[in-house]
C-alpha positions, 0 to 999 in steps of 0.5 A: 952137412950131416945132422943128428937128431937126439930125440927123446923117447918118453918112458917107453909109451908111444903117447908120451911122444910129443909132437917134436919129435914125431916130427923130428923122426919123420925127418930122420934117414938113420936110427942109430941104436946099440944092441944091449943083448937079448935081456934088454931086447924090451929097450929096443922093442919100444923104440920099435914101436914107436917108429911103427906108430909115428913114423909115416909109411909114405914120405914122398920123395924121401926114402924108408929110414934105416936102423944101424945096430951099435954093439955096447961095449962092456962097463965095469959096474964095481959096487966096490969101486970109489967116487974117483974108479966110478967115475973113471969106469963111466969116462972109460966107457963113454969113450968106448961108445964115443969111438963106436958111434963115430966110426958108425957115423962116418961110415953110415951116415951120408953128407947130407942125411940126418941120424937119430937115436932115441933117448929114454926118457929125456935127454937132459935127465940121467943120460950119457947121450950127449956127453958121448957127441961132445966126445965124438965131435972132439975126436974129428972122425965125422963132422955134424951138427945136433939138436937135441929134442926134449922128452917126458921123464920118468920121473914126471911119469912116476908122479904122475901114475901116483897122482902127487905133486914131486914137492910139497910147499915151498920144498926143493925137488932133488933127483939122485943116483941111488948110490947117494942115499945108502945112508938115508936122504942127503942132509937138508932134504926131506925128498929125493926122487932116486934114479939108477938103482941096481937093486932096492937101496932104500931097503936099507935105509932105517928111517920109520919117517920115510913114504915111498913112492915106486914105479917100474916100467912106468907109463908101459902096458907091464907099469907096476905102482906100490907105495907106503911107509918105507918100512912096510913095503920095502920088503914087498919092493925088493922082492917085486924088483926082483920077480919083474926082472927075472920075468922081463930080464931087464927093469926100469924103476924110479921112485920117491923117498920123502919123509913125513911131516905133521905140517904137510901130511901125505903128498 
């Protein structure tokens, strides 16, 4: 029976691989990948690499792996759109790609061979990986079973560049899509790490309690680290954001929104 492995990739470092999945992409005959046009060439680039690095050249009687290119089908990212259109927008296209990567298994993937495709980062954190299996396995248009294999996070790389702890005694750790902080940190919370940001959406958050903590392309050769009061820095953000974007065409950022508290200062 076919078998597909979904292996988490790190942030992008080829050290932050773990030992899982290296062995996992030494059992793999196809990568399956889609192809989000040049401006995000960088993505795959990395993937590249770390077949290159972790992946033997010599594997016995097993022959060279494959990559088969998946073309991404278009999405429609409406800042204008409600909870209910976004949310109808992703299953529209998670459908797409559903239908995509059956076609693509069912054609490419043998009886007995095993896929993989590379997941940024973990997974299980911010990724529409496997809900999209759950949707090609329900279509019946090709029959397998998956494992997924854990990766490193960015946000564990974020924490870890600025040398803090992502909560603070006896403080939750709350990670959200930067749509639910346009109007400051959710109620409750002194914390968020925030993920899926278009721009700098914090920038327009006025709170002179708030710290951040930013990362891009963290874990990487190109890794860029600012932090201060929100307020102080939100200019230099935004505008860093947008020259690292211009330069690289594409750009992966996290960061962590907290606000100060006189009985546990700092991180």
């Amino acid at each position: 029976m076919r078998e597909l492995l979904v292996i988490g990739m790190g942030p992008g470092h080829p050290d932050q691989v773990t030992v899982q999945a290296v062995n996992a992409l030494n059992r793999v005959d196809v990568f399956f990948q889609f192809d989000k046009g040049d401006a995000k060439s960088g993505l795959n680039a990395a993937r590249e690499e770390i077949l290159a690095r972790h992946v033997v050249s010599d594997r016995g009687t097993r022959p060279g792996y494959r990559v088969v290119t998946i073309p991404e089908p278009p999405r429609d990212r409406s800042v204008s759109l409600d909870r209910a259109g976004y949310e109808g927008s992703v299953g529209d296209w998670h459908q797409a790609r559903a239908e995509l990567i059956g076609q693509a298994l069912a054609a490419e993937l043998g009886p007995d061979e095993v896929g993989g495709c590379l997941v940024w980062g973990d997974p299980s954190v911010y990724d529409s990986t496997l809900r999209i299996i759950d949707r090609v396995l329900a279509s019946g248009v090709a029959e397998f079973a998956y494992s997924v294999i854990p990766g490193v996070t960015s946000v564990q790389a974020l924490a870890a560049a600025h040398r803090i702890p992502l909560n603070r005694v006896g403080e939750p750790i709350h990670i959200t899509p930067a749509r639910q902080i346009a109007g400051g940190l959710p109620d409750g919370l002194d914390s968020a790490v925030v993920m899926l940001d278009r721009g700098f959406t914090a920038a327009e958050v006025a709170e002179p309690a708030l710290s951040v903590f930013w990362g891009a392309y963290l874990s990487t050769a190109d890794e860029v680290l600012i932090r201060g009061p929100l307020g102080e820095v939100a200019a230099e953000i935004t505008r860093t954001r947008a020259e690292l974007r211009e330069r690289h065409g594409w750009i992966m950022d996290t960061y962590l929104l907290r606000r100060d508290r006189p009985d546990q200062p700092g991180a």
